[in-house]
Biopython code that builds the backbone (N, CA, C, O; Angstrom):
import numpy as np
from Bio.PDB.StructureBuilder import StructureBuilder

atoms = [
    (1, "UNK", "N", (19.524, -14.778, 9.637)),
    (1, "UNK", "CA", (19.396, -13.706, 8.677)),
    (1, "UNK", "C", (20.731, -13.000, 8.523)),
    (1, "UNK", "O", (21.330, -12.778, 9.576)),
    (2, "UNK", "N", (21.304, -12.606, 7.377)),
    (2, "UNK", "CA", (22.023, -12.392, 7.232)),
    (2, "UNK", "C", (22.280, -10.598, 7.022)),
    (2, "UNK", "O", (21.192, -10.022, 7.028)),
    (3, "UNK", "N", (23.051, -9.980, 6.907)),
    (3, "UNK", "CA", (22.768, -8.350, 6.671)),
    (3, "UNK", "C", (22.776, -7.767, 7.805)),
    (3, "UNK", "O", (23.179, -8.272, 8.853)),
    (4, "UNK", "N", (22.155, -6.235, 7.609)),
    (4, "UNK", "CA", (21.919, -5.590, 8.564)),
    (4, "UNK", "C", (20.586, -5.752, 9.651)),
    (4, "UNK", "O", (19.587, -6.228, 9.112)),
    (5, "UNK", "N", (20.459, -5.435, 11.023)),
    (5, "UNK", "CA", (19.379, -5.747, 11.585)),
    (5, "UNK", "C", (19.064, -5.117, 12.840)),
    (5, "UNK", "O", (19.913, -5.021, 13.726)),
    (6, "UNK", "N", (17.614, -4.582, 12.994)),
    (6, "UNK", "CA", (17.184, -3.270, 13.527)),
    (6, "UNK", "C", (17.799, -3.859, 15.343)),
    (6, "UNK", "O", (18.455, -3.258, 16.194)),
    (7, "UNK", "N", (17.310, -5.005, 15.326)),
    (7, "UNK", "CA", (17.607, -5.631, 16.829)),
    (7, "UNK", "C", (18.348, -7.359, 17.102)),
    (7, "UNK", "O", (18.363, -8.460, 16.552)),
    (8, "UNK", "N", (18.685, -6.929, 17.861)),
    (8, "UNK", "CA", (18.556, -8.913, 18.271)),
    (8, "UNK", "C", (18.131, -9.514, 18.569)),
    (8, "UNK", "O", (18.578, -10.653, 18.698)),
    (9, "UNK", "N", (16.585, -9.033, 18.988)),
    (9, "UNK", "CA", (15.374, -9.799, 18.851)),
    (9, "UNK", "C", (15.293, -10.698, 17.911)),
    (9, "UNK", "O", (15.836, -10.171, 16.940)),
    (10, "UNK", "N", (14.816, -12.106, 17.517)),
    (10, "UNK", "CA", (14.569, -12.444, 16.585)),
    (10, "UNK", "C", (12.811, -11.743, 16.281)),
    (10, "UNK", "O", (11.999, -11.417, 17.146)),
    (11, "UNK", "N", (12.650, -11.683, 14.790)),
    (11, "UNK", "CA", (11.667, -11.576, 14.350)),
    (11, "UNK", "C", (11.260, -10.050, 14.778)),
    (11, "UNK", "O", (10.120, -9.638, 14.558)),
    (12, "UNK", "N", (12.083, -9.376, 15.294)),
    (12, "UNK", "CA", (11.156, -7.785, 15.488)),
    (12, "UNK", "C", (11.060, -7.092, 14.703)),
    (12, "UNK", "O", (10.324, -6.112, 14.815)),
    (13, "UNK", "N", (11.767, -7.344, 13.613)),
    (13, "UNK", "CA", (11.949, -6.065, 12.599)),
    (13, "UNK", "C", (10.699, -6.668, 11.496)),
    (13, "UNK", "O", (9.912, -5.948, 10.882)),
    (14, "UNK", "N", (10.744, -7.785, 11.453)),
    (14, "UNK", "CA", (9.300, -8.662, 10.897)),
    (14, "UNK", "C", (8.195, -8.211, 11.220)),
    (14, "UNK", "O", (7.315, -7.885, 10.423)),
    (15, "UNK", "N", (8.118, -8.135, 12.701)),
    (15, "UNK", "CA", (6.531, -7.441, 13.382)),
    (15, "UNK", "C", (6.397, -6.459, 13.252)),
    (15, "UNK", "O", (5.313, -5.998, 12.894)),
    (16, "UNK", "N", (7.519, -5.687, 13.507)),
    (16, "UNK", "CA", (7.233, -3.980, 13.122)),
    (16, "UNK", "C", (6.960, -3.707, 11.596)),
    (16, "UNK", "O", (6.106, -2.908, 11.210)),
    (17, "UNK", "N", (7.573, -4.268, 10.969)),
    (17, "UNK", "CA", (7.409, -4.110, 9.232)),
    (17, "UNK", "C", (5.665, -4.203, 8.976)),
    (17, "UNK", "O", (5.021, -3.319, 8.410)),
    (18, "UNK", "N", (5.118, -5.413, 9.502)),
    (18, "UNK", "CA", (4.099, -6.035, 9.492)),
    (18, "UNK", "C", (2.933, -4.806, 9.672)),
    (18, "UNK", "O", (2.140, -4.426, 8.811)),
    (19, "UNK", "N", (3.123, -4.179, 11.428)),
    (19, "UNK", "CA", (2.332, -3.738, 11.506)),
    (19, "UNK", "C", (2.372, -2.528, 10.708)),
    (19, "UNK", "O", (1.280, -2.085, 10.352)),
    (20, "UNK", "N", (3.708, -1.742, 10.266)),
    (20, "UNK", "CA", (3.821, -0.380, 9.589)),
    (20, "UNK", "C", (2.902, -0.772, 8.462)),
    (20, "UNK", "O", (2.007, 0.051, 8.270)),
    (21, "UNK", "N", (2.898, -1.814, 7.675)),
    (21, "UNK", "CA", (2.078, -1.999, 6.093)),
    (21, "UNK", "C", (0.712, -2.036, 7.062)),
    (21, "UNK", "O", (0.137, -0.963, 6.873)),
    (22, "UNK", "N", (-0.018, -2.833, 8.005)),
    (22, "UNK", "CA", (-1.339, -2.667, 8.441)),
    (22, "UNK", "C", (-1.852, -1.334, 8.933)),
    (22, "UNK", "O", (-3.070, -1.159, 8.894)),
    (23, "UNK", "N", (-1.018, -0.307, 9.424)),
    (23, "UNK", "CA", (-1.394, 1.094, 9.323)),
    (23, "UNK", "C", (-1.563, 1.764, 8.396)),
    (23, "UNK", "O", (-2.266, 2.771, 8.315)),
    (24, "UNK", "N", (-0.695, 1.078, 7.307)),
    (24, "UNK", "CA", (-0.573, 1.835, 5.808)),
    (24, "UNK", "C", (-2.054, 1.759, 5.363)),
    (24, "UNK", "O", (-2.824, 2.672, 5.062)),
    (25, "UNK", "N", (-2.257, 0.307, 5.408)),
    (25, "UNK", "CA", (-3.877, -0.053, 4.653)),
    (25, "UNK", "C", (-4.505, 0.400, 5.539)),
    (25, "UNK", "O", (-5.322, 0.673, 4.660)),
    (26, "UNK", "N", (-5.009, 0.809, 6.537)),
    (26, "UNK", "CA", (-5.789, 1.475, 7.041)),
    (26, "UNK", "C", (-5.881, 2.920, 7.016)),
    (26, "UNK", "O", (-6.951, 3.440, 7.333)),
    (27, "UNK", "N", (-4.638, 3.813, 6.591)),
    (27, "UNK", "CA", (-4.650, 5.221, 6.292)),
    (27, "UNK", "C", (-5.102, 5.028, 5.022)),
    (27, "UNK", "O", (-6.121, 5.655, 4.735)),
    (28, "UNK", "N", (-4.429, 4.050, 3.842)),
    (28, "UNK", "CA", (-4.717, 4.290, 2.540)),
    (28, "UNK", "C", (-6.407, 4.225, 2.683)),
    (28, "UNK", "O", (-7.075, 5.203, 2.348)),
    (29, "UNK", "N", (-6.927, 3.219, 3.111)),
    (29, "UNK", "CA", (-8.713, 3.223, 2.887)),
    (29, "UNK", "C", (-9.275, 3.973, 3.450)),
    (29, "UNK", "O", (-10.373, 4.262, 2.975)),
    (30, "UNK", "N", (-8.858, 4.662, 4.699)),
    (30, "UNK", "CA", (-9.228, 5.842, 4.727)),
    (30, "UNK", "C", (-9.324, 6.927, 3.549)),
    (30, "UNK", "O", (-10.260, 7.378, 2.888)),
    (31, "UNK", "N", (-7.992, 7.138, 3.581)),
    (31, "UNK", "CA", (-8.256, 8.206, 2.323)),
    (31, "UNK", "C", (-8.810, 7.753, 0.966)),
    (31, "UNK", "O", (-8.857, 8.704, 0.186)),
    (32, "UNK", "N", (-9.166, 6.806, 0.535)),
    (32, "UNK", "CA", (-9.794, 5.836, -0.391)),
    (32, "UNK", "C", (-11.111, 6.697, -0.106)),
    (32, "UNK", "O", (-11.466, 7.608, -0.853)),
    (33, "UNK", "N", (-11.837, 6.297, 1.116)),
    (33, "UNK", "CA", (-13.444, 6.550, 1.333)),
    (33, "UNK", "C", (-13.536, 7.882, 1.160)),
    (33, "UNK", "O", (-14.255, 8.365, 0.285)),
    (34, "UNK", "N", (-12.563, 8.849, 2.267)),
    (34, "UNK", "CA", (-12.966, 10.185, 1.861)),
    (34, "UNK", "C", (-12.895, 10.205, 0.505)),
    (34, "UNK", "O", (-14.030, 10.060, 0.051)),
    (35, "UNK", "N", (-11.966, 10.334, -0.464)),
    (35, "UNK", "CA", (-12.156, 10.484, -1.652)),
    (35, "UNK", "C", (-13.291, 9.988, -2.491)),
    (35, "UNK", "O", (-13.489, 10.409, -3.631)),
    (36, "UNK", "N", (-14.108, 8.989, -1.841)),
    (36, "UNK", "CA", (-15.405, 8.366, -2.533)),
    (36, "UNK", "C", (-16.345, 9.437, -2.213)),
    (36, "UNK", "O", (-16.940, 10.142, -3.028)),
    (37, "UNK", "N", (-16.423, 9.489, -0.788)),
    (37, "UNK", "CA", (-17.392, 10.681, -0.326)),
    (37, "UNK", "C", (-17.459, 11.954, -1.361)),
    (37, "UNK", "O", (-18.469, 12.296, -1.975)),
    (38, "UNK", "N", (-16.470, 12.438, -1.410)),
    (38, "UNK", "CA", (-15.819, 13.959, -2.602)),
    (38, "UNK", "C", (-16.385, 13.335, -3.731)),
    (38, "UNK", "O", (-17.081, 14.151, -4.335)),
    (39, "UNK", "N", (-16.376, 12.405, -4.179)),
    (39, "UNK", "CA", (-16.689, 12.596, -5.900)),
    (39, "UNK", "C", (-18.142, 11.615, -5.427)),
    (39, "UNK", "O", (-19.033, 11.212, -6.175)),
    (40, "UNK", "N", (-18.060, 11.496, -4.550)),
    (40, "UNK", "CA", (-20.240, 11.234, -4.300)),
    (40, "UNK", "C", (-20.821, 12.906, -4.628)),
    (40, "UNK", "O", (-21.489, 13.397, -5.538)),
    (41, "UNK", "N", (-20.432, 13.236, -3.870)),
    (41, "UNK", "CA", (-21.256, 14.634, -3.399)),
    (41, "UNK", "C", (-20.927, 15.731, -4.542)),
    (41, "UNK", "O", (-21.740, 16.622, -4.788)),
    (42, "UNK", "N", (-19.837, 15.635, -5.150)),
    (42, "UNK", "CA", (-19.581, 16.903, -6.714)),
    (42, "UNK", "C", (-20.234, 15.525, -7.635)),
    (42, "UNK", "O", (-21.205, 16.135, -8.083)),
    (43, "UNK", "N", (-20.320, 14.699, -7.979)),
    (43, "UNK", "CA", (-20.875, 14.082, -8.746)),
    (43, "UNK", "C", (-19.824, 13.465, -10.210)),
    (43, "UNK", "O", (-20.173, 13.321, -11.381)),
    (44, "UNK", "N", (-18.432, 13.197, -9.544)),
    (44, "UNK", "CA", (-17.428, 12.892, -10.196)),
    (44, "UNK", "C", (-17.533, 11.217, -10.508)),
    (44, "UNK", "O", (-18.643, 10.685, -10.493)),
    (45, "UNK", "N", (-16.637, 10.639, -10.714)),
    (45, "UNK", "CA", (-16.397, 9.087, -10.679)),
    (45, "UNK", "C", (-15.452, 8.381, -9.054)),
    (45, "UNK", "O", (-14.270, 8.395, -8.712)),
    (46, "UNK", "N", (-16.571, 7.901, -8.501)),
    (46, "UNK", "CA", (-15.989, 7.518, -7.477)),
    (46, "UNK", "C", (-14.565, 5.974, -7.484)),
    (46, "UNK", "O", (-13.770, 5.492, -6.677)),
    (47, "UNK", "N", (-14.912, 5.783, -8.690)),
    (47, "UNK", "CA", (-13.594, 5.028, -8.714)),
    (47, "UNK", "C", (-12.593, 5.468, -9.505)),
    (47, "UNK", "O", (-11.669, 4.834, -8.996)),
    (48, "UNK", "N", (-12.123, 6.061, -10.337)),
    (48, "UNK", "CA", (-11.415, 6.530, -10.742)),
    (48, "UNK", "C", (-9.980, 6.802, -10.351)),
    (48, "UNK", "O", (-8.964, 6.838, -11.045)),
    (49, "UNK", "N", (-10.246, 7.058, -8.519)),
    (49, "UNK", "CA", (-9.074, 7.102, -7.855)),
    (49, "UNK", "C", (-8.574, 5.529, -7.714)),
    (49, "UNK", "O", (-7.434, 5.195, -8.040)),
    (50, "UNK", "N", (-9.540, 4.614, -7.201)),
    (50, "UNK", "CA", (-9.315, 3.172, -7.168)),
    (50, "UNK", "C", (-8.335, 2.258, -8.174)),
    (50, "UNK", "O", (-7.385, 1.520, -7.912)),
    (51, "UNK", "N", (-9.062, 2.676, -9.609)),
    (51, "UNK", "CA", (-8.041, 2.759, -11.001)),
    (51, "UNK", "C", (-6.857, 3.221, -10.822)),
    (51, "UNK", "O", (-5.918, 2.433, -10.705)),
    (52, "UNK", "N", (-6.719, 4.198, -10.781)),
    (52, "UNK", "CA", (-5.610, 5.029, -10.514)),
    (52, "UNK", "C", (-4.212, 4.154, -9.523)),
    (52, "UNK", "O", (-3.023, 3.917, -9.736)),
    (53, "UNK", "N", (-5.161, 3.899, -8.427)),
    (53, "UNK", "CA", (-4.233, 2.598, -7.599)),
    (53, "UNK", "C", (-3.817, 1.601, -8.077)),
    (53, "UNK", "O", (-2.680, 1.180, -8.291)),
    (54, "UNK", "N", (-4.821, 1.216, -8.246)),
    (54, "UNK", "CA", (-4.350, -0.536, -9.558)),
    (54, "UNK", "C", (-3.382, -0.396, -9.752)),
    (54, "UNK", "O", (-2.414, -0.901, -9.183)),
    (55, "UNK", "N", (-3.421, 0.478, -10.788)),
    (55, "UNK", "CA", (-2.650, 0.836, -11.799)),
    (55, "UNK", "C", (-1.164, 0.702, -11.333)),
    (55, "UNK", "O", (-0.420, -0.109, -11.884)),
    (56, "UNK", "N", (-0.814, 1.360, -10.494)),
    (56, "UNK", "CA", (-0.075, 1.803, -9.816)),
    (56, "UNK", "C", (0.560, 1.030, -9.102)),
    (56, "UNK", "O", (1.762, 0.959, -8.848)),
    (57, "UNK", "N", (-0.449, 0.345, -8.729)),
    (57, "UNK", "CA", (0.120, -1.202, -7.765)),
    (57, "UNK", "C", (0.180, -2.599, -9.070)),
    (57, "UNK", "O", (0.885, -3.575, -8.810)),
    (58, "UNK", "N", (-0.245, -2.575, -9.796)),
    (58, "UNK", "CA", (0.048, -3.413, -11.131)),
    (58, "UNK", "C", (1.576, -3.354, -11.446)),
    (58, "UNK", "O", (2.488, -4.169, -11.307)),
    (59, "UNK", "N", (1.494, -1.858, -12.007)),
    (59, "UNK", "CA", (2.769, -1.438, -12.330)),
    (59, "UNK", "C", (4.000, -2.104, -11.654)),
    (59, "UNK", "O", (4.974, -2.521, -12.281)),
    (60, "UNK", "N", (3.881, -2.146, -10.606)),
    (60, "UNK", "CA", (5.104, -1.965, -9.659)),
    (60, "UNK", "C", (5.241, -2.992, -9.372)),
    (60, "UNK", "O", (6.348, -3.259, -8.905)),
    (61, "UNK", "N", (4.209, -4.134, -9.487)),
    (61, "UNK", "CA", (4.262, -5.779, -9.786)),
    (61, "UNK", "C", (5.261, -6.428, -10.678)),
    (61, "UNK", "O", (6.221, -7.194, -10.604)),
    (62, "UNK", "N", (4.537, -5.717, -11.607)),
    (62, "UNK", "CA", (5.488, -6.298, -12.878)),
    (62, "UNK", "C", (6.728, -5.879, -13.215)),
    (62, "UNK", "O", (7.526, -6.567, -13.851)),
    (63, "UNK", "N", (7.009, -4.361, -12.666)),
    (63, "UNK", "CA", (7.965, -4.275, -12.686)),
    (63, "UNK", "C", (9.168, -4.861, -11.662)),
    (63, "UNK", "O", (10.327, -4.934, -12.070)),
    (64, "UNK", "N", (8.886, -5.174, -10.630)),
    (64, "UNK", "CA", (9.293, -6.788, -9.590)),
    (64, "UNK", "C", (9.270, -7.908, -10.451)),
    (64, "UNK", "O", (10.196, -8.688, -10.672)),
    (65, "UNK", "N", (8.180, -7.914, -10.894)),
    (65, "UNK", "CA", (8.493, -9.673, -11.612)),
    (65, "UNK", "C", (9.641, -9.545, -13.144)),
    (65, "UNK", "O", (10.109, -10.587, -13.602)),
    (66, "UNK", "N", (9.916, -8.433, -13.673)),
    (66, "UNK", "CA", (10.787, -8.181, -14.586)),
    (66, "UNK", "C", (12.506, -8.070, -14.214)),
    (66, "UNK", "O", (13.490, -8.251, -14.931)),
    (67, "UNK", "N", (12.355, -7.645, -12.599)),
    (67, "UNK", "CA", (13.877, -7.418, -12.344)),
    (67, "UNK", "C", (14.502, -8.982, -11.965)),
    (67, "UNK", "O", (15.645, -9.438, -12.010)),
    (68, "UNK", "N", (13.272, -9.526, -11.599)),
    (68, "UNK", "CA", (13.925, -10.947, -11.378)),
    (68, "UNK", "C", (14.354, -11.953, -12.274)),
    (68, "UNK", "O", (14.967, -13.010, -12.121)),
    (69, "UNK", "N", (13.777, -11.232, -13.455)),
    (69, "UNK", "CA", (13.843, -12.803, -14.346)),
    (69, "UNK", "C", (14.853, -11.824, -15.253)),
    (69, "UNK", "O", (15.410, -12.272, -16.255)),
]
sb = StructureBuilder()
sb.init_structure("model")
sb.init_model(0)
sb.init_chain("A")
sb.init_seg("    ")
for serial, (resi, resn, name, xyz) in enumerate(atoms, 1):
    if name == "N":
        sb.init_residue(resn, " ", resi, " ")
    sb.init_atom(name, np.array(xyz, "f"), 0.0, 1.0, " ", f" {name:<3s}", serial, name[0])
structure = sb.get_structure()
């Protein structure tokens, strides 16, 4: 690998990366559910926030697949 690099471990900065995004998805669905719970109980649209993500994560797709080409 070429660049900068957290260790001289091989592969640590890989595992740590790894697990930081698997905490991520587990805080994000957390706060996913509470937010389902909240618009269960006021009687809002429980996906709406979900949309909102897509969206968001769509976005940021394409805008990756645009810088490359």
């Amino acid at each position: 690998m070429n660049g900068y690099s957290f260790s001289n471990e091989p592969g640590l900065a890989e595992r740590l990366q790894r697990k930081s995004r698997e905490e991520m998805k587990l805080w994000l669905l957390q706060d996913i559910r509470t937010d389902m719970a909240v618009c269960k109980v006021e009687g809002w649209n429980p996906l709406e926030y979900i949309d909102e993500l897509i969206e968001l994560l769509e976005g940021l797709k394409h805008a990756d697949n645009r810088a490359e080409n």
